[in-house]
C-alpha positions in Angstrom: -47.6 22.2 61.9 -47.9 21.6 58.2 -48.0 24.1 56.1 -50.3 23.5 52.6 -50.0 26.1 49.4 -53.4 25.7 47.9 -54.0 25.7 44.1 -58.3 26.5 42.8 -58.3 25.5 38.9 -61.2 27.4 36.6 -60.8 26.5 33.2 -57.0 25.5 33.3 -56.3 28.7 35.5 -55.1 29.6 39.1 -58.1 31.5 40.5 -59.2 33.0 44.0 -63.0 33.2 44.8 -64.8 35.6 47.0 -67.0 33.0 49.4 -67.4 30.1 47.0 -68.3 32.4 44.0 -68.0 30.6 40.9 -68.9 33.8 38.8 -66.6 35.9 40.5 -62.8 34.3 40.2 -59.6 36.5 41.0 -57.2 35.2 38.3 -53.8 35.0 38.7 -51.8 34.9 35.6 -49.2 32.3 36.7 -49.1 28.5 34.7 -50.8 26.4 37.7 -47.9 23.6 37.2 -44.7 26.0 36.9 -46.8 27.1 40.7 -47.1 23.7 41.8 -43.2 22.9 40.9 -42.3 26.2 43.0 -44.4 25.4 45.8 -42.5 21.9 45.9 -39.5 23.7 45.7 -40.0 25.7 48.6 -40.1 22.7 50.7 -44.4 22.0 50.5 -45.1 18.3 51.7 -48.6 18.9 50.4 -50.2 21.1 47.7 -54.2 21.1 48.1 -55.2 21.0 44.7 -59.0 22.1 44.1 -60.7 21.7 40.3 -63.4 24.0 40.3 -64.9 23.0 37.3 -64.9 19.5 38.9 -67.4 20.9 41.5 -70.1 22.0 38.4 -69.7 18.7 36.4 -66.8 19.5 34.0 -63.7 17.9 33.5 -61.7 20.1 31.4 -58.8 20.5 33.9 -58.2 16.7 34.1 -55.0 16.5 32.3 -54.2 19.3 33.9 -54.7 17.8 37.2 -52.9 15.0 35.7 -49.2 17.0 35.3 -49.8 18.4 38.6 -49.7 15.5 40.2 -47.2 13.5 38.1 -44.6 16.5 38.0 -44.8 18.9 40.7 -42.2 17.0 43.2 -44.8 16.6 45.5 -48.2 15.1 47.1 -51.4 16.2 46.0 -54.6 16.6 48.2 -57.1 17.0 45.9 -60.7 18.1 46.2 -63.8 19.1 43.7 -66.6 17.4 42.7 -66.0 13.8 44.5 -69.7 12.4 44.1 -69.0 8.5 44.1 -66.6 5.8 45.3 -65.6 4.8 41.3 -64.2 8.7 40.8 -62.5 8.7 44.3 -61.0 5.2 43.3 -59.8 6.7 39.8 -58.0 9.7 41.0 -56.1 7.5 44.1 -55.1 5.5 41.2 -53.9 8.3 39.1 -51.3 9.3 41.8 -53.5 11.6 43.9 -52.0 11.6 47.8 -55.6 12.3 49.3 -58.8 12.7 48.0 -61.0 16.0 49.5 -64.7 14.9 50.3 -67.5 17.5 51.1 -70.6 17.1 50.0 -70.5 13.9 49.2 -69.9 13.4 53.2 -72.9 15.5 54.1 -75.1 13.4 51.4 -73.6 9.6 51.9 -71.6 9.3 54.5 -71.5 6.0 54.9 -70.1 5.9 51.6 -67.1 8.0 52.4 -67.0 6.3 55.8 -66.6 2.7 53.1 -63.9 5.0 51.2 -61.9 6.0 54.3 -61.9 2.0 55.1 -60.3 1.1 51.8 -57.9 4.2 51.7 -57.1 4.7 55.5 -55.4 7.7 55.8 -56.0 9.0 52.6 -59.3 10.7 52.9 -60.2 13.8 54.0 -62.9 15.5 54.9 -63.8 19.3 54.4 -66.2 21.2 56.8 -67.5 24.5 55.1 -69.2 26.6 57.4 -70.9 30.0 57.3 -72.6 32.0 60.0 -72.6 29.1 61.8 -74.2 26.0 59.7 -72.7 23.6 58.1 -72.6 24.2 54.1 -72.4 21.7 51.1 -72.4 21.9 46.9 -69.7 24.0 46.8 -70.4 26.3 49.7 -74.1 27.0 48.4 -76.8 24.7 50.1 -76.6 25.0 54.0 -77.3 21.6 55.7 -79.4 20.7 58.2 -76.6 19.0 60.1 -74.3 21.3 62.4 -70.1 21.0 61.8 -69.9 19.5 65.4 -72.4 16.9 64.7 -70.8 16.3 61.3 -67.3 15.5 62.6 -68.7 13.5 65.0 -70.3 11.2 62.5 -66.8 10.1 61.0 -64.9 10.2 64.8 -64.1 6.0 64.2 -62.6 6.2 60.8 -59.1 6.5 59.4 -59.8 9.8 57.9 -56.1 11.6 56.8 -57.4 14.6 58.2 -60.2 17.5 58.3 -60.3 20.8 56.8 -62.3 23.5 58.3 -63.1 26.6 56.2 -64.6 29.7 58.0 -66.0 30.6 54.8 -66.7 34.0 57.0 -63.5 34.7 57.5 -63.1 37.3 54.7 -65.0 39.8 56.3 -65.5 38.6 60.3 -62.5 39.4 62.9 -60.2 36.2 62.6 -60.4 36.2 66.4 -63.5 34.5 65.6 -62.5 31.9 62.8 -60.3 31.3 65.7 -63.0 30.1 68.2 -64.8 28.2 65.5 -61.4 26.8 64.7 -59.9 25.7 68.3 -63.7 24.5 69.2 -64.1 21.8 66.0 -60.4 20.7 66.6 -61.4 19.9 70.1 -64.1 17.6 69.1 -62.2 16.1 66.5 -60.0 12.2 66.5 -58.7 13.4 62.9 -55.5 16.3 62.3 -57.3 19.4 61.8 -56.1 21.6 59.1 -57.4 25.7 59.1 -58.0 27.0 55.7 -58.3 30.5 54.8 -57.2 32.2 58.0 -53.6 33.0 57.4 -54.0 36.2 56.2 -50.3 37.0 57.4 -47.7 35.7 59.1 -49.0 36.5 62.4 -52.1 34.4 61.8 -49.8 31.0 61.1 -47.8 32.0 64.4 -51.3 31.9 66.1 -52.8 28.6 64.8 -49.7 27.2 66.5 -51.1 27.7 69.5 -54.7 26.0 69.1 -54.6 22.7 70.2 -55.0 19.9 68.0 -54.7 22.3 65.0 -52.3 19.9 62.5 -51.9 22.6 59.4 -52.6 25.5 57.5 -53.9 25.6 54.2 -52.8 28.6 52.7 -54.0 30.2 49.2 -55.0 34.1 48.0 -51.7 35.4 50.8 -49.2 33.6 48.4 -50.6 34.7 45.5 -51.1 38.4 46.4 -47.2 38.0 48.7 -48.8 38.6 52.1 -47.2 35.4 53.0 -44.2 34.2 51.7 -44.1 30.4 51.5 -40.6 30.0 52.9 -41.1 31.9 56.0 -44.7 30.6 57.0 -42.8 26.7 56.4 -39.9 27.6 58.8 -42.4 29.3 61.1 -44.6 26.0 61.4 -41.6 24.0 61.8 -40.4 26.0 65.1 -41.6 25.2 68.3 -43.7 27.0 69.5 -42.6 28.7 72.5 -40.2 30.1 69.8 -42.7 31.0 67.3 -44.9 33.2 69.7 -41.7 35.9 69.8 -41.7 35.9 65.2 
């Protein structure tokens, strides 16, 4: 299992947000690159890089997105405010590992299904759900379209992989981000990756155990040390018969 340290820019900072609340970051006073580089350090194939300001329209963390990419020591998945094939294009060409598509996948998929041809394995797709529904615009509009149906609709392309965000999972019993969890992955051709429900060590130590789970995207439990970065890495790399007695 992959383990993923995830980095969410607001006006050049490392932030946390409460379920998708623009208004309400959690800033962490730490230079976002000088985090990157000890991610990298630690042994991160894959930092999952989300601009915020992207999402609303505004591009002042570009060059910072820039240096992330071009000096941390490692790939960068990067997600916020994709909304055409040109500014997918631009940041694949500016170094970007994998580009992270959400609403843009709910509104055009077809064009995302025309981006994933041209970038096989380089694309991937983010499902947002709350109580249920499928959500878009940076976890604010609910669509009409359920998450199963939604993966379903991308189940013939070479997507890199699928995120799936229990944006409940803050305040539900991670028993159920669980179910929501194992039962997308089920449905899905594409590596599913879990976002926001390692919490702890524990939590990593169970997604090992869902089938067809490929990662963990991991983000507030650095920053605040309930998960240290080395251990959850060594713990995805175990087998898992051995990681069920950690």
């Amino acid at each position: 299992m992959i383990i993923s340290p995830s980095i969410e820019l607001q006006n050049g900072r490392c932030v946390s947000l409460n379920r998708g609340r623009l208004d309400e970051p959690h800033i962490w006073h730490v230079d976002p690159l000088e985090t990157a580089k000890k991610y990298a350090a630690s042994g991160a194939e894959w930092i999952h890089l989300t601009d915020f300001d992207a999402i609303a329209g505004d591009d002042c963390n570009t060059d910072l997105v820039q240096d992330i990419i071009q000096h941390s020591g490692t790939s960068i998945q990067l997600g916020g405010g994709f909304r055409s094939l040109h500014g997918i294009s631009e940041w694949i060409d500016r170094g970007a590992g994998r580009i992270v598509i959400g609403t843009l996948a709910v509104m055009a998929p077809n064009l995302v299904k025309q981006a994933a041809k041209l970038y096989p394995d380089q694309i991937v797709i983010a499902v947002d759900v709350f109580e249920g529904r499928l959500m878009s615009d940076g976890w604010r509009k609910p669509s009409a379209i359920d998450p199963e149906t939604f993966i379903k609709t991308f189940a013939k392309d070479p997507l890199a992989a699928i995120i799936v965000t229990d944006i409940d999972a803050d305040i539900e019993e991670t028993e159920n981000s669980l179910a929501l969890v194992t039962k997308l992955a089920d449905i899905s051709t594409a590596p599913v990756h879990a976002r926001g429900l390692s919490h702890s060590i524990d939590d990593i130590a169970r997604l090992k155990y869902v089938p067809h789970v490929a990662g963990a995207i991991i983000g507030r439990a650095l920053f605040d040390h309930s998960v240290d970065l080395n251990d959850a890495i060594e713990l995805a790399n175990l087998p898992s018969q051995t990681a069920a007695f950690v």
